[in-house]
N, C-alpha and C positions, 0 to 999 in steps of 0.2 A: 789297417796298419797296426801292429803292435812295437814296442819297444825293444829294441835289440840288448837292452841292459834292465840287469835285477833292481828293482826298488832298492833303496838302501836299508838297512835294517832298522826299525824303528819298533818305539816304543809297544807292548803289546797291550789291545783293551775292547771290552766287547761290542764296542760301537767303530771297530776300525775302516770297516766298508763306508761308512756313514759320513759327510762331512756337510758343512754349510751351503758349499758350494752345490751339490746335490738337491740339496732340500731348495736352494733361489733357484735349480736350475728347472727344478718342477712344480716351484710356484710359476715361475714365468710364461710357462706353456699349458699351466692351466687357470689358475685362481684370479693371477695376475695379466692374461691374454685377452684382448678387446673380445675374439669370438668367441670364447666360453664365457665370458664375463655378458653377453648379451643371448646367449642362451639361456639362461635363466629365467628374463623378463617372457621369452618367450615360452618357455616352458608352462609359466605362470599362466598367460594366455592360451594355454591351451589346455587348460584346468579352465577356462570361462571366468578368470580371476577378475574383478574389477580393473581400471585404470588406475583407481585413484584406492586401492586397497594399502595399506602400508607396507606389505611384504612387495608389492609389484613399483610403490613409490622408491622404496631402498635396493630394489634390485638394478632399476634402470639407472637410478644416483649412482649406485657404484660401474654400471660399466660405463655410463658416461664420463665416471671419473677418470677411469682406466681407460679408455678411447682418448682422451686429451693428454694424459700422460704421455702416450705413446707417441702423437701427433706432436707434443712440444720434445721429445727427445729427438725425433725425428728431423724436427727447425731447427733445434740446436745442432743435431750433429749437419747440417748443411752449412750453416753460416759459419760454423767452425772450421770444418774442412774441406765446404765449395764441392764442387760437380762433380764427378769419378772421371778416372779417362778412360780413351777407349784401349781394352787391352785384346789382343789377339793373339794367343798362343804360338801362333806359329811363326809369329816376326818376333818373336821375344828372344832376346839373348840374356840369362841371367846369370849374375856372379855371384857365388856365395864363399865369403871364407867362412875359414875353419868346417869347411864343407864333408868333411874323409869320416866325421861319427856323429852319435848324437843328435841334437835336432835339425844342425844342418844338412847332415846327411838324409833324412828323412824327404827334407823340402825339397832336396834335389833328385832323391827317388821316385817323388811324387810327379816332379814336373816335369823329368824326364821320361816316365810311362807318358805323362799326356801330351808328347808331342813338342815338347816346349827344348832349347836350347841350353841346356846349361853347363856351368863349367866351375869347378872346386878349385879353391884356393886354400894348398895347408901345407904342411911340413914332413905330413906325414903319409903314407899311401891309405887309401880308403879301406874302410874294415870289411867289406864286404867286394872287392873288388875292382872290379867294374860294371857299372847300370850302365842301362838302356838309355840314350842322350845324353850320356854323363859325360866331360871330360876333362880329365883330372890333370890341375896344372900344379909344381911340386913351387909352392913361393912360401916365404918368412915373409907375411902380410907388413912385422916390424920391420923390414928393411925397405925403406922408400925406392930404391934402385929396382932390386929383385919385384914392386910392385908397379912399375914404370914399365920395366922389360916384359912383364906377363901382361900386360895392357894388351900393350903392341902385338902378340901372336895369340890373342883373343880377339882380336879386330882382324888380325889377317886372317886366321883360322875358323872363328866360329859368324861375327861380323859386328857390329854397333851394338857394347851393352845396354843396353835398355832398364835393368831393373841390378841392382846391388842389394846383397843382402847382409852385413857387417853382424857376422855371428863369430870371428875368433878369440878366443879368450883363453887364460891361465889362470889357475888359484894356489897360490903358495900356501896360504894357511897358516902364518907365521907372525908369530909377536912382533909386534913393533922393533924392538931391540934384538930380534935372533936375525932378522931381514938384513943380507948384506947393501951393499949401496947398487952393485951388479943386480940383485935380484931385484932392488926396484925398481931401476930401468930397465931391466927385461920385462917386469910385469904392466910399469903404465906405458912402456913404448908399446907391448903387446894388445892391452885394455882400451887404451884411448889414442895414442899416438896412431895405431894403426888405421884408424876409423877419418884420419884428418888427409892421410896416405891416398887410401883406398877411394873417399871422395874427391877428393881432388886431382886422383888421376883420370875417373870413369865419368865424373859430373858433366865435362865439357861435351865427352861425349854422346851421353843420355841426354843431355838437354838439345842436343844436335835432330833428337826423334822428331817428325813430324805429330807424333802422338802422345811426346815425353815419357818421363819413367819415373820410376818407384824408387824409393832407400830406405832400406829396412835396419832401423838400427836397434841390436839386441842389446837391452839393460840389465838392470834388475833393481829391485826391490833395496837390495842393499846401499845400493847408491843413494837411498833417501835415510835410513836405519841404522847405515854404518856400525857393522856388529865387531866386536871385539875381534881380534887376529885375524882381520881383514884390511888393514889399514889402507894398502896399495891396492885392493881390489874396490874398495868402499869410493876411492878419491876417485879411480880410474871411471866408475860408472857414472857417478856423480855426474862427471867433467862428461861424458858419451850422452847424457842427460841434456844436460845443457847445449853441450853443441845442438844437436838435436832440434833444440825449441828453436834457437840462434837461425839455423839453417832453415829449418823451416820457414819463419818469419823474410828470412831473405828471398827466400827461392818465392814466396806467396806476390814478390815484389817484382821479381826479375825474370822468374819462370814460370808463371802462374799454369803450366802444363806440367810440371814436376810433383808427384807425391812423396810424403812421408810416413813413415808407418814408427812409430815407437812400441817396444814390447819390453814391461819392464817385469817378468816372473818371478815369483817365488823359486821354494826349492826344487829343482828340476831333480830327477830322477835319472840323473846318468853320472858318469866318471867324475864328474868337476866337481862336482860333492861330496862324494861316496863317504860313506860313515856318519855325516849327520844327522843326528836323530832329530826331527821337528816335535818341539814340545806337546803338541796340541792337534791329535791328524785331525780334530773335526773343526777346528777355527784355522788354521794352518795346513792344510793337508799337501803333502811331496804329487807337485804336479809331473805328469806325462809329456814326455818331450812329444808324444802325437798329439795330445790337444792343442798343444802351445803350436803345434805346427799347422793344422785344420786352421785356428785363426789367423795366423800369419798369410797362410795360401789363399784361403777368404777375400782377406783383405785387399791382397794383390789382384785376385782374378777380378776382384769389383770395381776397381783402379781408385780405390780408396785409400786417401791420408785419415789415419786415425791412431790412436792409442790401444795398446793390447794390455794390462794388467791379467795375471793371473797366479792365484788363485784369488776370491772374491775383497780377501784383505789387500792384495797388493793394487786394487783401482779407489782404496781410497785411501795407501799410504799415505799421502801428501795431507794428508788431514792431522798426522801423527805430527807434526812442526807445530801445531794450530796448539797442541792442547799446551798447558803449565808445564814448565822444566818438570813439578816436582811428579805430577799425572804419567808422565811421558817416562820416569825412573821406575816407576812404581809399572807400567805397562814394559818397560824391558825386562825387568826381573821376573812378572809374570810371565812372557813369551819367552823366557830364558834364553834372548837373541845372545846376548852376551857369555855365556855357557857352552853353546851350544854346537862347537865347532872341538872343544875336547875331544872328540869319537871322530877328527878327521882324518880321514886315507886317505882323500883323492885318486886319481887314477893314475897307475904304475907307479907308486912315489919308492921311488931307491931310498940309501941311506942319505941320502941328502938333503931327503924333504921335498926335494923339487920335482911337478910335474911337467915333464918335458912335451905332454901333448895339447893341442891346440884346438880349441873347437866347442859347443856348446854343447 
């Protein structure tokens, strides 16, 4: 799969192919992996090396270190988020807004080659047509009516959703003070209101599965960061954040067959950003709405609740709260979070500023 949209134009510099995430992603599978990390001892042993030699004592010490690490990530991620369910593609009915571009479009290209059910929720007709099991229903996710009535002829038409995936979203891009009162209830009825809509109407449903179902709820990073001329986008994710956890914790109580999936991205790489430059592409780098998407599909196919952060700084924003106000001023000005939206377009923005399309 590749990206149907350009990178945005950023910064140029001779390490640009390069980034952190690269470099964890190739310690992990090799330096860092139980089986290379215990080829080593063996290797050693087939040199006739002693047992008790220091080079074959320090080799085993470290992959036994690294064998336990993994084994305790592993207990952790179980007791965190309990047994996967069972998923089978071909009882799946999945809803995704803001589903017509971007990375929901992607999720539902993907899952409609493999057999699976699925059906868009946007405002706007899909940039590529129409896919293969795709089927495109025209709703304003913000209007709870219009999200009531597309319920109902996705249950008659395609049959019991099973799996939600809340990816619709707007980015105004505007100062606090240029934001009329209309556009900020267009943005957090669009951002968060919508997400309260959408589950509440399909919840009853999916939990009616004898196998339960998935909610994929799409964040971001800014929700924890809150960057300058974001103010209505900042609150809206926050607040999709929180629900999120909220829900989760309930459904763990009442639906113990229900997953959750949170993905909270850095700067994605399509329309809803277009023009920001990322300070830093090798601490920072403008993620791909196809990776962002491999792990979200992942995670579904595995009928796993988990957490998606990406790029490698956005799974341990929430550590950025932790540090001193004054650490924490000093690291926005270095990430030039607050700058950083100067060079914003968006996608299709008229004289008005405003993006009238919906979608991740």
């Amino acid at each position: 799969m590749s990206s149907p949209y350009e990178m945005p134009p950023q910064r140029d510099s001779w390490f640009a192919p390069l980034s952190i995430d690269l470099l964890v992603k190739v310690l992990k599978t090799s330096f860092f992996h139980p089986f290379v990390a215990w080829i080593i001892p063996l290797c050693f042993r087939a040199q006739n090396m002693f047992w008790d030699a220091p080079p074959m004592l320090v080799s085993i010490a470290w992959a036994s270190m690294i064998t336990l690490s993994w084994i305790f990530i592993t207990i952790n991620n179980r007791i965190a988020y309990g047994l996967p369910r069972e998923v089978d593609l071909s009882d799946e009915v999945i809803v995704i807004t803001g589903g017509a571009s971007g990375l929901g479009l992607l999720i539902a290209e993907v899952y409609g080659m493999r057999g699976a059910t699925v059906a868009v929720l946007d405002v706007k007709e899909m940039d590529n047509g129409e896919a293969r099991g795709v089927t495109y229903y025209k709703c304003d996710v913000s209007d709870k009516a219009q999200v009531a009535k597309v319920a109902k002829d996705i249950e008659r038409d395609l049959g019991t959703p099973t799996i939600l995936i809340n990816n619709a979203a707007i980015v105004l891009g505007k100062r606090f003070l240029d934001l009329s009162l209309d556009e900020i209830d267009r943005s957090l009825t669009t951002n968060l209101l919508s997400h309260f809509y959408t589950i509440k109407t399909f919840l009853p449903l999916m939990a009616s599965s004898e196998t339960g179902g998935t909610i994929v709820t799409i964040s971001s990073v800014i929700g924890t960061v809150a960057a300058a001329q974001l103010s209505d986008y900042a609150a809206a994710k926050a607040g999709v954040s929180a629900l999120h956890r909220s829900l989760t914790a309930e459904l763990a109580q009442t639906h113990p067959n229900m997953r959750t999936v949170l993905v909270t991205p850095g700067q994605l790489s399509t329309p809803l950003f277009y023009g920001v430059q990322t300070p830093n592409s090798f601490f920072a780098p403008v993620v791909e709405p196809v990776d962002v998407a491999k792990e979200v599909i992942a995670a579904i196919d595995g009928g796993l609740s988990t957490h998606i952060g990406m790029p490698l700084y956005a799974r341990w924003i929430d550590w950025y709260n932790v540090l001193p106000v004054g650490l924490q001023k000093i690291a926005r000005r270095l990430a030039q979070v607050d700058t950083s939206l100067k060079t914003f377009v968006g996608r299709n923005m008229g004289a008005t500023g405003v993006d009238d399309k919906k979608g991740q």
